[in-house]
One Martini backbone bead per residue (centre of mass of N, CA, C, O) as a GRO file, in nm:
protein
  313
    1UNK     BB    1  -2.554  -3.212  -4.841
    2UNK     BB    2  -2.728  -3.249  -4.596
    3UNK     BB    3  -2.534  -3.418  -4.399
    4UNK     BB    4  -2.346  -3.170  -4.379
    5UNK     BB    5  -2.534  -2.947  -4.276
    6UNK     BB    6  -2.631  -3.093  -4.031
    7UNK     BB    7  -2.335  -3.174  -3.924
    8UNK     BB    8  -2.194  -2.898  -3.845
    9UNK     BB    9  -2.275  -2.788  -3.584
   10UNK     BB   10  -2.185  -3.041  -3.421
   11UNK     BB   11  -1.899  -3.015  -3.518
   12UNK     BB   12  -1.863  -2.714  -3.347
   13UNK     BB   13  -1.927  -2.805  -3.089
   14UNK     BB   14  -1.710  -3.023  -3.012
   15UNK     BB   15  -1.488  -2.835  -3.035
   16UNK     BB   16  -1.576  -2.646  -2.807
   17UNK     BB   17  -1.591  -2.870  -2.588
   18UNK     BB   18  -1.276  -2.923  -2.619
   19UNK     BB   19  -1.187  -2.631  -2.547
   20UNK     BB   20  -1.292  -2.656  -2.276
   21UNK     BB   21  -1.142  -2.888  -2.145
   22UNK     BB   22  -0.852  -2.824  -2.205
   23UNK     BB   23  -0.878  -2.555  -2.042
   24UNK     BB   24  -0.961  -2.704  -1.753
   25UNK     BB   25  -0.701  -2.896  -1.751
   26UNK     BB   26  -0.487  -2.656  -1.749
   27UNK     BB   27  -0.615  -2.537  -1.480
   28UNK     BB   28  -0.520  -2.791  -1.321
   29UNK     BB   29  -0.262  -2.810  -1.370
   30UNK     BB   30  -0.162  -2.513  -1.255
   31UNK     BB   31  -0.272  -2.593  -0.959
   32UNK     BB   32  -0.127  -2.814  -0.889
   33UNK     BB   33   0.153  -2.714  -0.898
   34UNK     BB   34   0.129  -2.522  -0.683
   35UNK     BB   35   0.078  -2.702  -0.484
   36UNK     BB   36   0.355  -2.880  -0.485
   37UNK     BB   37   0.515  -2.634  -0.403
   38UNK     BB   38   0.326  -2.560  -0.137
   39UNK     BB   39   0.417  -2.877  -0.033
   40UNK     BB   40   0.759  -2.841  -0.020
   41UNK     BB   41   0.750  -2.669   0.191
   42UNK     BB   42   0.656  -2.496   0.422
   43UNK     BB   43   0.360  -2.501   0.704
   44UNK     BB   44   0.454  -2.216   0.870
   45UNK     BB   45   0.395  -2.035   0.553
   46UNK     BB   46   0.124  -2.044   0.601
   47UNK     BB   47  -0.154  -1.892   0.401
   48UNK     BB   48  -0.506  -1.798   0.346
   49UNK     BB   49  -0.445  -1.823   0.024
   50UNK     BB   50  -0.432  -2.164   0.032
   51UNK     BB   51  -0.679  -2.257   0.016
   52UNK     BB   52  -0.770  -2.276  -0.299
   53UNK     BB   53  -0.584  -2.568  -0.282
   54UNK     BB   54  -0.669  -2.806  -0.060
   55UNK     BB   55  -0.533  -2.793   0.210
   56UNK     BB   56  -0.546  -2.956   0.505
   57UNK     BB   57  -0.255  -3.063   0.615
   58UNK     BB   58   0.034  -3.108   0.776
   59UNK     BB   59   0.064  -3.414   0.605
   60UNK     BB   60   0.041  -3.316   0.300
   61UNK     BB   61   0.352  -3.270   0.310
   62UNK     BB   62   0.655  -3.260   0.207
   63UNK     BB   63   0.960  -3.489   0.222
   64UNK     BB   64   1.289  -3.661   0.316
   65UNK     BB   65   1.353  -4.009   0.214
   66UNK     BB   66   1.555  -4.136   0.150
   67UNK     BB   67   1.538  -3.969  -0.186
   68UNK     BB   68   1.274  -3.937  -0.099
   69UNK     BB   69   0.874  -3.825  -0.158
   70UNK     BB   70   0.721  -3.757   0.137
   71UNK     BB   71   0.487  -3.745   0.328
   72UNK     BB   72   0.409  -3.693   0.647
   73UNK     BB   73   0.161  -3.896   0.655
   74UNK     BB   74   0.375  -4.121   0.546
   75UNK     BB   75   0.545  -4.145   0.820
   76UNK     BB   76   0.305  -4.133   1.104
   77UNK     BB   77   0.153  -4.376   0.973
   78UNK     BB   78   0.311  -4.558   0.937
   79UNK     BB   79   0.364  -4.970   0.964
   80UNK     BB   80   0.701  -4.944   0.905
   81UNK     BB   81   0.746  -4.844   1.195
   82UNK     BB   82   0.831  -4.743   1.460
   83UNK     BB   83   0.806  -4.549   1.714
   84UNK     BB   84   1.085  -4.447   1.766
   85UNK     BB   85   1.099  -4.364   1.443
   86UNK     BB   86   0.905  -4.176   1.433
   87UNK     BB   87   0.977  -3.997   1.599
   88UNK     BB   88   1.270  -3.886   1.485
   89UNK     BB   89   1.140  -3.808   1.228
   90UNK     BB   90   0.971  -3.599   1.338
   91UNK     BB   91   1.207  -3.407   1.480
   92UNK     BB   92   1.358  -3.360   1.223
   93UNK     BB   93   1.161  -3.256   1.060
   94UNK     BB   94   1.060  -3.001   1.298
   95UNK     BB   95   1.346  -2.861   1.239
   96UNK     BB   96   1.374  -2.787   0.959
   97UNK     BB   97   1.134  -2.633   0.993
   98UNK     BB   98   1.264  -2.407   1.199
   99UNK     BB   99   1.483  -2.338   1.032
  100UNK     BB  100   1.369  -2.234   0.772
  101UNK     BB  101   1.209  -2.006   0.902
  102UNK     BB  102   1.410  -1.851   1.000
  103UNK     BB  103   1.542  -1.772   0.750
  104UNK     BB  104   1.284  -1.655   0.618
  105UNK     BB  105   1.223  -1.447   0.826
  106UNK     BB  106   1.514  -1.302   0.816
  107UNK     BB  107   1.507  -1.229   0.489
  108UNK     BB  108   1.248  -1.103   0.460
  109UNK     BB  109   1.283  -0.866   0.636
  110UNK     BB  110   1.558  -0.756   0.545
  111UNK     BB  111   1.442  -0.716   0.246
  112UNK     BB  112   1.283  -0.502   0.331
  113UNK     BB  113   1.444  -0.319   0.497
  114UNK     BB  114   1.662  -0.270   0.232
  115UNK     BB  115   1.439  -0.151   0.039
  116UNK     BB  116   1.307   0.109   0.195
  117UNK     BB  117   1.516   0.228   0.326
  118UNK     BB  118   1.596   0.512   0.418
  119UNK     BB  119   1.502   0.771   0.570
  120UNK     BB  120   1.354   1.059   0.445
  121UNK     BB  121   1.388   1.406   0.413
  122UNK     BB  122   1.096   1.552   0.523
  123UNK     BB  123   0.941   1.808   0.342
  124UNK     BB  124   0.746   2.082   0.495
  125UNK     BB  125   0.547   2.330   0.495
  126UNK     BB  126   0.568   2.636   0.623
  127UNK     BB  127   0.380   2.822   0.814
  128UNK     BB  128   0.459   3.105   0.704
  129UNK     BB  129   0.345   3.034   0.384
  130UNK     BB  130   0.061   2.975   0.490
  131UNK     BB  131   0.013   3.260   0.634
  132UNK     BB  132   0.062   3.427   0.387
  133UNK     BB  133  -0.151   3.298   0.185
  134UNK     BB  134  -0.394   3.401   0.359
  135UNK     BB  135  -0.350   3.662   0.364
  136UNK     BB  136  -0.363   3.711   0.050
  137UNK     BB  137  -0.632   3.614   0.041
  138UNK     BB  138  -0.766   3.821   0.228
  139UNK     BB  139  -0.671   4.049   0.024
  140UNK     BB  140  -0.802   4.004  -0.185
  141UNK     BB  141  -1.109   3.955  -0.128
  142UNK     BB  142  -1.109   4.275  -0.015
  143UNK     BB  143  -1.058   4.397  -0.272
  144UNK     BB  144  -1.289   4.278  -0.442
  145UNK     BB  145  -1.553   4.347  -0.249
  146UNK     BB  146  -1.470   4.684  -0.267
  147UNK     BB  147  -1.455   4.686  -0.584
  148UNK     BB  148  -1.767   4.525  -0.639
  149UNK     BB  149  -1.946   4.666  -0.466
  150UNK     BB  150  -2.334   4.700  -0.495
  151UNK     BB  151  -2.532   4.587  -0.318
  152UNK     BB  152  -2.505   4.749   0.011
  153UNK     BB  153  -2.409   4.958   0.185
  154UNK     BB  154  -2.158   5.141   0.342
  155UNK     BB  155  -2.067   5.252   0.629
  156UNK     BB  156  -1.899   5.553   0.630
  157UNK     BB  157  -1.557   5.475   0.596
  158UNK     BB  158  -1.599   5.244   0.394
  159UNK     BB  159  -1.738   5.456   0.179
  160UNK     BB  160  -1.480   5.621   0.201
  161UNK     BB  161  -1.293   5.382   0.046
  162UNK     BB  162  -1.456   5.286  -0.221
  163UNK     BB  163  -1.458   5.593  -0.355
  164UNK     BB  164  -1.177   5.611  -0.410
  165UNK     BB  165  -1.104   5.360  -0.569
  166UNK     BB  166  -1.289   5.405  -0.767
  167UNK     BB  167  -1.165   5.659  -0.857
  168UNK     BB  168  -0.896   5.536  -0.906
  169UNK     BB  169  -0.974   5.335  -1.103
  170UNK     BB  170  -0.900   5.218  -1.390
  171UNK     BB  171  -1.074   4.974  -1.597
  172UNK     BB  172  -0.878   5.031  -1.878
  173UNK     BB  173  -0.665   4.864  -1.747
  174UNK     BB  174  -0.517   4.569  -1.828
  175UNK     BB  175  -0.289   4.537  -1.629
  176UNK     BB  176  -0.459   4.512  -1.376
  177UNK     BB  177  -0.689   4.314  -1.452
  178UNK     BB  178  -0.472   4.089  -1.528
  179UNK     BB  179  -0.348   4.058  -1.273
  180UNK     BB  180  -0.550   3.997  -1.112
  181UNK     BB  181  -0.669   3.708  -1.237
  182UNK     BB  182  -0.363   3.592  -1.186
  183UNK     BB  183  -0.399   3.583  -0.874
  184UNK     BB  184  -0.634   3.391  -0.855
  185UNK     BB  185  -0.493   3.165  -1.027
  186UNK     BB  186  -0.247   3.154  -0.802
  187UNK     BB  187  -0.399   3.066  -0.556
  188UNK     BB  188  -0.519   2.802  -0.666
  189UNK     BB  189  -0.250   2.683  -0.727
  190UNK     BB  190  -0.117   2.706  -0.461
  191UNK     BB  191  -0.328   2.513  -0.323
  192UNK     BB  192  -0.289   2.278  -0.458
  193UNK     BB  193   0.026   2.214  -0.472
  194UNK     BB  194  -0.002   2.190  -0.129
  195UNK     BB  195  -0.206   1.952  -0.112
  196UNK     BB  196  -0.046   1.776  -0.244
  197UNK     BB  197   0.232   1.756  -0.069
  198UNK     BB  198   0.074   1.745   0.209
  199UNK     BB  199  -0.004   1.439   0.167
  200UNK     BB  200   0.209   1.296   0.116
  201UNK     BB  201   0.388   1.376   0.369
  202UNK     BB  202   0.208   1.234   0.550
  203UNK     BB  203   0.167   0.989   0.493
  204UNK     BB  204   0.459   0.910   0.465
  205UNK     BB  205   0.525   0.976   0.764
  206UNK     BB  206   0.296   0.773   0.871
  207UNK     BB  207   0.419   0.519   0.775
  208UNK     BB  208   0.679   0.557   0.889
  209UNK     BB  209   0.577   0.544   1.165
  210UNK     BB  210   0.450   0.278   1.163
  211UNK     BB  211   0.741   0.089   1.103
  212UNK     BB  212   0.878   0.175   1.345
  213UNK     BB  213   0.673   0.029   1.529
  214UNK     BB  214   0.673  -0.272   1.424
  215UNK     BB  215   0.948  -0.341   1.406
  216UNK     BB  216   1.017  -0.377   1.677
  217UNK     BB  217   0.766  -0.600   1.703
  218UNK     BB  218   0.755  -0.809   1.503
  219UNK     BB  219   0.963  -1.032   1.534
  220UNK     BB  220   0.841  -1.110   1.840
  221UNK     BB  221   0.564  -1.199   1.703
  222UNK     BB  222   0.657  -1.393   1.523
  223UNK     BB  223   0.773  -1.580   1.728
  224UNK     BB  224   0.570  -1.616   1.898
  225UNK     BB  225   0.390  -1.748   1.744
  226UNK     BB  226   0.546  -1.955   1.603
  227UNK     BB  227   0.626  -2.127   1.866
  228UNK     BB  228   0.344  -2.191   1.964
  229UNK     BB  229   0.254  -2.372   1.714
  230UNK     BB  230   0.527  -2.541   1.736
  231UNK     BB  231   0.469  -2.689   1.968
  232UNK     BB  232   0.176  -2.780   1.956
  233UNK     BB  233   0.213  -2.983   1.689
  234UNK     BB  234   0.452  -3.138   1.774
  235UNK     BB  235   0.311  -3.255   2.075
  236UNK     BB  236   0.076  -3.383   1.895
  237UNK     BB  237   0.260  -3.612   1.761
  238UNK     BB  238   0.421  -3.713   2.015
  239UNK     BB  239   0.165  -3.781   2.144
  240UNK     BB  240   0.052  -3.995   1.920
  241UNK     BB  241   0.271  -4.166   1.887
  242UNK     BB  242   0.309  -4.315   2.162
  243UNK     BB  243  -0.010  -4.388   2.183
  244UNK     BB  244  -0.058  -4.554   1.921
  245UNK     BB  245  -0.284  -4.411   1.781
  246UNK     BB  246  -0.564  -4.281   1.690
  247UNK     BB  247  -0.551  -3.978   1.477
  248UNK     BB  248  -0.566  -3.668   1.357
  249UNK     BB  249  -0.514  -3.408   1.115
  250UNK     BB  250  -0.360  -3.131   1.132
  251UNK     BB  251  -0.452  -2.810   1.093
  252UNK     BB  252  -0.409  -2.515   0.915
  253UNK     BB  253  -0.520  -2.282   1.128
  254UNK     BB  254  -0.238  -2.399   1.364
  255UNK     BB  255   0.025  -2.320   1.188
  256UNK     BB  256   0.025  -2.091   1.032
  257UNK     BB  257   0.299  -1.816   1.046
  258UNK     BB  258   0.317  -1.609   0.757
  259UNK     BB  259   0.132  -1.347   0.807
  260UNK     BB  260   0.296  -1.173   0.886
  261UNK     BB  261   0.497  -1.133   0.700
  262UNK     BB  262   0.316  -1.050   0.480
  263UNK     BB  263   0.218  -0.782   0.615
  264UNK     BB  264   0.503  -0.653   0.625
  265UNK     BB  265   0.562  -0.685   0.305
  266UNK     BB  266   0.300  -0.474   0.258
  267UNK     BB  267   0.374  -0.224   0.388
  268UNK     BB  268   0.636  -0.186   0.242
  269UNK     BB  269   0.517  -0.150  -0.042
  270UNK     BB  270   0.345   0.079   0.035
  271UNK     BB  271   0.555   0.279   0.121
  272UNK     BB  272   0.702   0.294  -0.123
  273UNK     BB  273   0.525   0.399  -0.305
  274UNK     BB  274   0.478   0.648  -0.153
  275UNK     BB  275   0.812   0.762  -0.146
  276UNK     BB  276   0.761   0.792  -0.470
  277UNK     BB  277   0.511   0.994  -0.480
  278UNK     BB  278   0.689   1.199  -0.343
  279UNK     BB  279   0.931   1.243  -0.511
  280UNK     BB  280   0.757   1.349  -0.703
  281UNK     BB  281   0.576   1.571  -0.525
  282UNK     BB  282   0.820   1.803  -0.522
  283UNK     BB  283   0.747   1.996  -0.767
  284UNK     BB  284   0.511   2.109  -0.596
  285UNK     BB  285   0.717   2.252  -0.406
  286UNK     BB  286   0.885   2.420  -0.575
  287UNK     BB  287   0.617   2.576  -0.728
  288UNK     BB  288   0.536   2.717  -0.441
  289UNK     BB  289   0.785   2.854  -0.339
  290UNK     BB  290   0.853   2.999  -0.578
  291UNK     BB  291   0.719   3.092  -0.840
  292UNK     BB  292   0.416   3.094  -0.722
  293UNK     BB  293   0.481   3.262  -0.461
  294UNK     BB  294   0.633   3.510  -0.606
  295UNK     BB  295   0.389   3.596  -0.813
  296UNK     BB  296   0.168   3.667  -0.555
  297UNK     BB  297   0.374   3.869  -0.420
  298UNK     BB  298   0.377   4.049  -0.691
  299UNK     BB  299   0.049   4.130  -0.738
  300UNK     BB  300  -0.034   4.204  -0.466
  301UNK     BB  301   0.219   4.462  -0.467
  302UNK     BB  302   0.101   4.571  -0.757
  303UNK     BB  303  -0.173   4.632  -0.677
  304UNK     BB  304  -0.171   4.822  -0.424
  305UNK     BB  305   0.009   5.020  -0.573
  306UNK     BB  306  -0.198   5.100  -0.782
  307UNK     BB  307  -0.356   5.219  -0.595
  308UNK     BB  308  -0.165   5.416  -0.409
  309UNK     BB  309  -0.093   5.589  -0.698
  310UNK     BB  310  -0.386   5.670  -0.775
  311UNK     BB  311  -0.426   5.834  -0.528
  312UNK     BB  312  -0.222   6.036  -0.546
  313UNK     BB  313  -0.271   6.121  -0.824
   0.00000   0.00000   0.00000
């Protein structure tokens, strides 16, 4: 029994150390995946999160060889080739990669561009809505300040319309003092409503415009980079092949030119987001627009009203 107990926790701990293992082995394991995927690909399409991946250059790229798959650095570095045929190789390999690229570059941007979808008719707070709501909010505030007056002496003109109004309102009438707390309720609600609305739609607008600025130039830069990059590259290996002398693995962070593809490709998904939030904060447009404030504008022409048949009776 003792060697039992003594022996049990060193077994706990075996167990311990085995899923630790396992678990590091499967991490490993489905790095390596990504990596040989990534591996598979263009190295034109290289972008900087690949580098967790440890891929030091365009070398280390699989191709295809007589159906076989070799790195690119088993091509231009065999001693089994001559230089002739490693030129040609190596030739036929940097046209596949970019003709691969135009085609991914051509179909990122356009499924980019039809999911985006048309501009959408972008319905803006009107001025005059929001011209009469200061106004409506400036007569409330003066409501408020005449009729609750007690801190200071008005002088004049002022002080008998303070008197008048206190005169004549009966402040027993629940409907008035009803009215009067759901204005300003209402006024507080259609400021939020509108700042809800007026956000979305600027934000939705500045991306949109910034997109079509972008749109315009992104073909463009995105091949200017590609062109420059592909030519550097070519040149390098086509001009070491021939000095047949020993030279360096390009680096890959004179290859990749799929940043900009995927910056754009961020933007749109950005944009998309923004579109969906419009689409959403439409009902705050309706609710400001319509029921909102036809309700402030029935409150505060039904104080006013109130005031002035109180004056007059």
């Amino acid at each position: 029994m003792n060697e039992v107990v003594e022996n049990a926790p060193f077994q706990e701990d075996v167990v311990e150390v085995k899923k630790e293992e396992t678990s590091e082995s499967q991490i490993d394991i489905e790095k390596k995946t990504i990596k040989n995927n990534i591996l598979l690909g263009n190295p034109f399409m290289y972008v900087a999160e690949y580098k967790a991946y440890e891929i030091d250059s365009i070398e280390d790229y699989f191709v295809k060889y007589k159906r076989e798959t070799k790195s690119f650095g088993d091509i231009v570095r065999s001693v089994d080739f001559r230089k002739g045929k490693k030129k040609r190789l190596t030739k036929k390999i940097f046209e596949h990669w970019k003709n691969d690229y135009l085609i991914t570059m051509t179909k990122s941007l356009n499924d980019d561009i039809r999911r985006l979808g048309a501009r959408p008719e972008i319905k803006r707070v009107h001025g005059a809505l929001t011209f009469f709501l200061l106004l409506i909010t400036l007569l409330y505030a003066g409501l408020i300040f005449i009729t609750f007056q007690t801190f200071f002496e008005l002088p004049g003109f002022f002080a008998s319309v303070v008197d008048i109004i206190k005169a004549s309102l009966n402040f027993d009438n629940y409907l008035f003092v009803g009215v009067s707390l759901l204005l300003g309720v209402l006024i507080i609600l259609a400021y939020f409503l509108k700042f809800k609305y007026s956000s979305a739609v600027n934000n939705l607008r500045r991306s949109y415009d910034r997109n079509d600025r972008v749109l315009e130039a992104s073909k463009n830069r995105i091949m200017t980079d590609f062109t420059h990059k592909f030519k550097e590259v070519y040149k390098y290996y086509m001009r070491n092949i021939k000095k047949n002398d020993f030279f360096i693995p390009f680096g890959m962070e004179g290859v990749g030119a799929g940043e900009r593809i995927t910056a754009f490709s961020s933007m749109v998904e950005k944009t998309a987001a923004l579109k969906e939030k419009y689409d959403k904060s439409k009902i705050f447009y309706t609710l400001f627009k319509f029921p909102v404030f036809l309700l402030v504008v029935c409150s505060i022409l039904f104080i006013i009203g109130y005031i002035i048949y109180s004056y007059i009776k």
